[in-house]
C-alpha positions as CSV (number, residue, x, y, z in Angstrom):
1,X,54.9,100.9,200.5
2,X,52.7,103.5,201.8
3,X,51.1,106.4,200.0
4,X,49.0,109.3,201.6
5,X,46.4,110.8,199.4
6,X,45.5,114.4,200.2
7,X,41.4,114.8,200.4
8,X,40.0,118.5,199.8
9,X,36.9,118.7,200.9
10,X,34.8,122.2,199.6
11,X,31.4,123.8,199.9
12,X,29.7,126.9,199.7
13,X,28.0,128.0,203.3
14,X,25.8,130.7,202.8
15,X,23.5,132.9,205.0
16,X,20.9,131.1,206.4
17,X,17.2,132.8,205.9
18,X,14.3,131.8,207.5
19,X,10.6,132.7,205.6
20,X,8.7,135.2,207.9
21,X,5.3,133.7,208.9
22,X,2.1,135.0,210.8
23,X,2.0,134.6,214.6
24,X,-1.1,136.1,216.6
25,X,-0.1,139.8,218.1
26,X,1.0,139.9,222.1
27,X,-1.3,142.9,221.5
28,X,-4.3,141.4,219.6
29,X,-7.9,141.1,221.3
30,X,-8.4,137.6,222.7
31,X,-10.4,135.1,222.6
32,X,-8.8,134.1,219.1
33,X,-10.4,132.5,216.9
34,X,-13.7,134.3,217.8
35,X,-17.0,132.9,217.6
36,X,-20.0,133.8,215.7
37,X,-22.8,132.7,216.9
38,X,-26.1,132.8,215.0
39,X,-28.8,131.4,217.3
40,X,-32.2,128.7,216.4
41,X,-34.6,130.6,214.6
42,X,-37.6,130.2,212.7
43,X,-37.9,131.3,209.4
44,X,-41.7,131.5,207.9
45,X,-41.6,131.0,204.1
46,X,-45.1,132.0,202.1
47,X,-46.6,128.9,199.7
48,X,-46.6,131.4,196.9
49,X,-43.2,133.2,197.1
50,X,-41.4,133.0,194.1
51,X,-38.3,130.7,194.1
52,X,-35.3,133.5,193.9
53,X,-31.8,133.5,193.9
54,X,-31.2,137.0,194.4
55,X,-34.0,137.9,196.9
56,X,-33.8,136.4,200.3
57,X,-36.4,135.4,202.5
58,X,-34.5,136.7,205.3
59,X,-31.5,137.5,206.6
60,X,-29.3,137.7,210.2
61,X,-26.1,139.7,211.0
62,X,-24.1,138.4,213.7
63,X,-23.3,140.8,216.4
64,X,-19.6,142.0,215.4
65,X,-16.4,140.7,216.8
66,X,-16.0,144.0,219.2
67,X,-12.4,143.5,218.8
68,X,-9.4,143.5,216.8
69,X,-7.9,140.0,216.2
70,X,-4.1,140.9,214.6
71,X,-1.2,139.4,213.3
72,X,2.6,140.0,213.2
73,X,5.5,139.3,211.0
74,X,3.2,138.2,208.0
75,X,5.1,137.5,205.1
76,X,4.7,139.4,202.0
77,X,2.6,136.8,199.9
78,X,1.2,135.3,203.0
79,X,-1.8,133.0,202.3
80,X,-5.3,133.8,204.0
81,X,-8.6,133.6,202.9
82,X,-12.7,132.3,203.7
83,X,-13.7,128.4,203.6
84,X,-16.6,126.8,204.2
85,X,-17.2,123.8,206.8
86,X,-19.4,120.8,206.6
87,X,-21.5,121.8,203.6
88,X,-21.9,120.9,200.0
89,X,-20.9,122.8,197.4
90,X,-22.5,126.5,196.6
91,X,-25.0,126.3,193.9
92,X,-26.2,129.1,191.7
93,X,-25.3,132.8,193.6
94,X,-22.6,131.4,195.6
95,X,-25.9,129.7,197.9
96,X,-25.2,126.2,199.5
97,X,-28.3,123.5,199.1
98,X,-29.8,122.7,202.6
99,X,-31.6,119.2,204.1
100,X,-34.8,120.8,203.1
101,X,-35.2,120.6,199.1
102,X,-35.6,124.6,197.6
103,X,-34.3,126.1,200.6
104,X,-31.0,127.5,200.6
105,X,-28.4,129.1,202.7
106,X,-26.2,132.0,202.1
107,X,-22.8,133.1,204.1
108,X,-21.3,137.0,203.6
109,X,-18.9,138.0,205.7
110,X,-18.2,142.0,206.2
111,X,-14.8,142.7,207.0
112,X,-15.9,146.0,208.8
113,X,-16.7,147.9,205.7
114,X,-18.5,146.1,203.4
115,X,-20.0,142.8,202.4
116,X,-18.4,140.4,200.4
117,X,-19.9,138.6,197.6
118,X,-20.7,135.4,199.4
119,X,-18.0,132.8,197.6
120,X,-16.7,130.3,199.7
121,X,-13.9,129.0,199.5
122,X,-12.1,132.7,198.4
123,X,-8.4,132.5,199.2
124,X,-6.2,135.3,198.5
125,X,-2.3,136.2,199.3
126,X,-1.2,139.2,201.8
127,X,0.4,142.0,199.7
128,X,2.7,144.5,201.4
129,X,5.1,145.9,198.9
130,X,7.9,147.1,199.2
131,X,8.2,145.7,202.6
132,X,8.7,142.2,202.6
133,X,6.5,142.1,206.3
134,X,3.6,143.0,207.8
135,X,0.8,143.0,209.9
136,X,-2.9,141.5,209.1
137,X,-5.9,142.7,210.9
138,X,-9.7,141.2,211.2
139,X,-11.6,144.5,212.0
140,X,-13.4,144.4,215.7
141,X,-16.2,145.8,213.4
142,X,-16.6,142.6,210.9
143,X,-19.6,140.1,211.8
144,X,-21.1,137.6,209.3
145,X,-24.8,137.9,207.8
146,X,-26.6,134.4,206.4
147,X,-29.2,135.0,204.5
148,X,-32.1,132.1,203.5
149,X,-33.6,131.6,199.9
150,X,-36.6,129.8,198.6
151,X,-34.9,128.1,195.5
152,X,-37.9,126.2,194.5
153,X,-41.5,127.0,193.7
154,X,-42.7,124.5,195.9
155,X,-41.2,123.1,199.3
156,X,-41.8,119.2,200.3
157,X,-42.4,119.9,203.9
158,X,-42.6,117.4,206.5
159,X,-46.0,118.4,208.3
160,X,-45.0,115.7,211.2
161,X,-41.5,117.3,211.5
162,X,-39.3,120.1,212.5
163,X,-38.1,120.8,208.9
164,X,-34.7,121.8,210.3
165,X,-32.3,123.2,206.9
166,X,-28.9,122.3,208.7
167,X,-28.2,120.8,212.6
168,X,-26.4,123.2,214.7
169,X,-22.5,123.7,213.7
170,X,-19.8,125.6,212.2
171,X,-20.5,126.3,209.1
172,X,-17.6,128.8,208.0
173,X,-14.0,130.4,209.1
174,X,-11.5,133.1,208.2
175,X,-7.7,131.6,208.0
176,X,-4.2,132.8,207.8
177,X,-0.8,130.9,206.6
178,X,-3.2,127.8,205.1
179,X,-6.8,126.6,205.0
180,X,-7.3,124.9,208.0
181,X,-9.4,125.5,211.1
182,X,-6.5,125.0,213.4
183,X,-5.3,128.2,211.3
184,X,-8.7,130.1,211.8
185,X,-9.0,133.7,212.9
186,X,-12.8,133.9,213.1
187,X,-15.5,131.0,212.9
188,X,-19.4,131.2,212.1
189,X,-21.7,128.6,214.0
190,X,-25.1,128.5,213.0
191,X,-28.4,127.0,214.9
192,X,-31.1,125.3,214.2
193,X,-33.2,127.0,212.0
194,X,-35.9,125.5,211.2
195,X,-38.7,126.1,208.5
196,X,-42.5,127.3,208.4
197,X,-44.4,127.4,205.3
198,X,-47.6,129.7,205.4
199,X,-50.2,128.5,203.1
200,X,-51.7,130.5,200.1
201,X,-55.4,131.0,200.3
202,X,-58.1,132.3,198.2
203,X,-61.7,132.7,199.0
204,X,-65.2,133.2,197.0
205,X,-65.6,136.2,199.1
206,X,-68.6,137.6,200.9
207,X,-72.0,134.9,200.4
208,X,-75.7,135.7,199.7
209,X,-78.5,133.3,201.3
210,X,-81.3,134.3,199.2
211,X,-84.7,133.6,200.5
212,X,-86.9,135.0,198.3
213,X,-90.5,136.0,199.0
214,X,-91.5,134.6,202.2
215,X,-95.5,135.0,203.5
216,X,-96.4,134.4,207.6
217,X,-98.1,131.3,206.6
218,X,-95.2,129.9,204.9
219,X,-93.8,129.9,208.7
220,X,-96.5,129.0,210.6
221,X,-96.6,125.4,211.9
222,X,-92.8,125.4,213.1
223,X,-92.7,125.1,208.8
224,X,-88.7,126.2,207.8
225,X,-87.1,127.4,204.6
226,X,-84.1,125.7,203.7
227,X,-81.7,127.2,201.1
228,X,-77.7,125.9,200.2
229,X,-74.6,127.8,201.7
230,X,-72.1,126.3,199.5
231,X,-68.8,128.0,199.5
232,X,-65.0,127.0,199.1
233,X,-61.3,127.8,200.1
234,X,-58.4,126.9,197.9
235,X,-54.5,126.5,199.2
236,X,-51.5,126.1,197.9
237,X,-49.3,124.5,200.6
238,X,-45.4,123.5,201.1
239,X,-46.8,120.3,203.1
240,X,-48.5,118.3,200.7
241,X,-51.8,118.5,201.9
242,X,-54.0,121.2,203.9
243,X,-56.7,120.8,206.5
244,X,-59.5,123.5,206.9
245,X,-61.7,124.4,210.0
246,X,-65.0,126.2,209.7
247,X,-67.2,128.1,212.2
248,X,-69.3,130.6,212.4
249,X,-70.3,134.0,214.8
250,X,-73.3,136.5,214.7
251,X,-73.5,139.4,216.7
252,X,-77.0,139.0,216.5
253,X,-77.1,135.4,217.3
254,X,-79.6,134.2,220.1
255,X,-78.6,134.1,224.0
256,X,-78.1,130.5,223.5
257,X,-76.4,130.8,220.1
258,X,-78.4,128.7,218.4
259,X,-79.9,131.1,215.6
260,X,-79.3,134.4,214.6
261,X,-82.1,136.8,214.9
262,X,-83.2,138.8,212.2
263,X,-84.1,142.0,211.6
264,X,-87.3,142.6,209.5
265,X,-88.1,146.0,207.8
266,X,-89.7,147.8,211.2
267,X,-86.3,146.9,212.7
268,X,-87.8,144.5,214.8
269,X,-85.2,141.0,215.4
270,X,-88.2,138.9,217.5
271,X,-89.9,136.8,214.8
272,X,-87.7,135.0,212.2
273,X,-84.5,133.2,212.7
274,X,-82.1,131.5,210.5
275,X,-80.0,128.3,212.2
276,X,-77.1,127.3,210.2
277,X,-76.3,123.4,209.8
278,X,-72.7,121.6,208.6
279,X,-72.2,119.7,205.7
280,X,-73.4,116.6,207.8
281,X,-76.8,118.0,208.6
282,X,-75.3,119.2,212.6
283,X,-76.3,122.2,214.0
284,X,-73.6,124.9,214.1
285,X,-73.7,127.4,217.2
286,X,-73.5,131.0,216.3
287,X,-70.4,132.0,218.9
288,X,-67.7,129.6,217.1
289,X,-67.4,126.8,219.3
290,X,-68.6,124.2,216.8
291,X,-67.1,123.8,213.9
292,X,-66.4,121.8,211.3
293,X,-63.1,120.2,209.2
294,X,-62.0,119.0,206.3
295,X,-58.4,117.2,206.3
296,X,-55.8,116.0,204.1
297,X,-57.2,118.6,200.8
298,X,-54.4,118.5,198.2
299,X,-52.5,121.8,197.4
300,X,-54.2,124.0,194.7
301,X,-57.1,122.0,195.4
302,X,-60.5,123.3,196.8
303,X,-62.0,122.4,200.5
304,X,-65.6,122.5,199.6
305,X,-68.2,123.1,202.6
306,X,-72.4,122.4,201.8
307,X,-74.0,124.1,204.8
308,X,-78.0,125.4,205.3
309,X,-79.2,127.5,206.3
310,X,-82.7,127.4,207.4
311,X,-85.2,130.2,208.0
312,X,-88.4,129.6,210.5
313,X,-90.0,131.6,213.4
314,X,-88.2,132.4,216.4
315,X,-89.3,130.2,219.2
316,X,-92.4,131.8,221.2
317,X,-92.6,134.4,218.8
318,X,-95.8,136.0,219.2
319,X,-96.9,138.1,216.0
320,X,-95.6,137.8,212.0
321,X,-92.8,140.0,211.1
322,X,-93.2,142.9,209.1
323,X,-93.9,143.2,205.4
324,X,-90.7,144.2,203.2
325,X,-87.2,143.4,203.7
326,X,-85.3,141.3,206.3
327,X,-81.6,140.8,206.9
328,X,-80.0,138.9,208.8
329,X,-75.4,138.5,208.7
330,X,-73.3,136.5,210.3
331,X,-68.8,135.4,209.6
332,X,-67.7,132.4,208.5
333,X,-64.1,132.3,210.4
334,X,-61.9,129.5,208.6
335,X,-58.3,128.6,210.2
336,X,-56.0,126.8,207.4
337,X,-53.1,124.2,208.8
């Protein structure tokens, strides 16, 4: 016995629909993504600025884009947004920490019209309503700017290194559809920049060699009057430690530069002399071509010099200088590393 069993087999088919997604314009300017390029630089950095999160150091705008970079049949709701690349996370004022301790590293991008605020990552949906499509634009006029901050009072420099923040890469990107660089309208690659810190300096100001009441007789006999020229720098320095060269120059100094002459009260500079000596007892020549140095000082601690300066007769003078006053000035030139 056979039976036959009827099957009904039903369904619904419906209208298919397909989600509209970005694809780059036929009519957009090419290359796509673009490149930013911010180039090695050197950005100096003052011992004594203060650490700031809201006051760069300095600053660099990329050159724009020059064209427009567009999309088509963008979805209403269509993901885009900014990311970051190959740095930590942003710290306090949406600034990213750098390999150089207190040094950070900011990232706007200007979308042709104004800055942003600098957050990374800041995505955001496409919003075209009523239509449920559109088109998405990245201005030929937008450019990125990076701006560098001193987050710390003091730096820890490497004085035997380059002190570079971040090694050449890219650093940030503009997307559409999802965050991925294979998605990316626009990418920011930065250079080497590399770090310089100026040290902070005071000085005792201008010195006074007082000789007091001097008689010929007191120099006759090749006899010399020896009194102290003590002074002192002090830096503050990003590198640890500071080294400090000393010379000095006289416009009156002698043709061989070995004393300066001095002027008594008649005007006359052919009888006295005053010759300068180091902290070592060395004669110092009066054009600045000896000098002397002091290394490895510790910041906010002084580099103390203990020269002479010796008065006596000028060599083949022939008569006593002139009763009254006598001068006699020369610069002390210090160069700080």
């Amino acid at each position: 016995m056979k039976y036959r069993v009827g099957l009904l087999f039903i369904g619904l088919l419906g209208a298919g629909f397909a989600q509209a997604s970005c694809v780059l314009s036929p009519k957009s300017g090419l290359p796509a993504p673009h490149n930013f390029e911010v180039p090695d630089m050197t950005v100096y950095v003052d011992a004594d600025q203060v650490a700031s999160t809201t006051t760069p150091v300095t600053h660099y705008d990329t050159a724009v884009q020059g064209y427009p970079i567009g999309y088509i049949t963008c979805a209403d709701g269509e993901a885009y947004g900014k990311s970051a690349m190959n740095l930590p996370p942003q710290g306090a004022g949406y600034i990213f920490p750098t390999n150089v301790p207190g040094i950070g590293l900011k990232i706007i991008w200007n979308n042709g019209q104004a800055f942003g605020t600098g957050q990374l990552p800041a995505p955001g949906n496409m919003s075209f309503a009523p239509s449920p499509t559109g088109s998405w634009v990245y201005d030929a006029a937008s450019l990125y700017r990076i701006e560098i901050y001193k987050t710390a009072e003091t730096l820890k420099l490497d004085p035997q290194g380059a002190n570079i923040i971040l090694p050449p890469n890219d650093y940030a990107y503009n997307w559409v559809i999802s965050d991925s660089i294979s998605n990316a309208a626009q990418i920011l690659h930065i250079g080497a920049i590399q770090i310089v810190s100026t040290p902070s300096c005071t000085f005792e100001g201008d010195k006074t060699v007082d000789f007091g009441t001097v008689t010929g007789n007191m120099l006759n006999a090749s006899a010399e009057i020896e009194k102290p020229l003590d002074f002192a720098i002090t830096c503050r320095t990003d590198y640890g430690t500071y080294s400090t060269t000393v010379s000095v120059t006289s416009d009156s100094a002698s043709t061989d530069s070995r004393y300066i002459k001095v002027q008594d009260s008649s005007g006359a500079t052919d009888a006295l002399a005053i010759r300068i000596k180091n902290s070592t007892g060395g004669d110092l020549l009066l054009d600045g071509s000896t000098s002397e140095t002091l290394s490895s000082t510790g910041s906010t601690l002084p580099a103390e010099f203990h020269w002479k300066a010796t008065l006596m007769s000028q060599p083949g003078a022939a008569q006593h200088p002139a009763e009254g006053e006598f001068t006699a000035h020369a610069e002390i030139l210090l160069q700080v590393k």
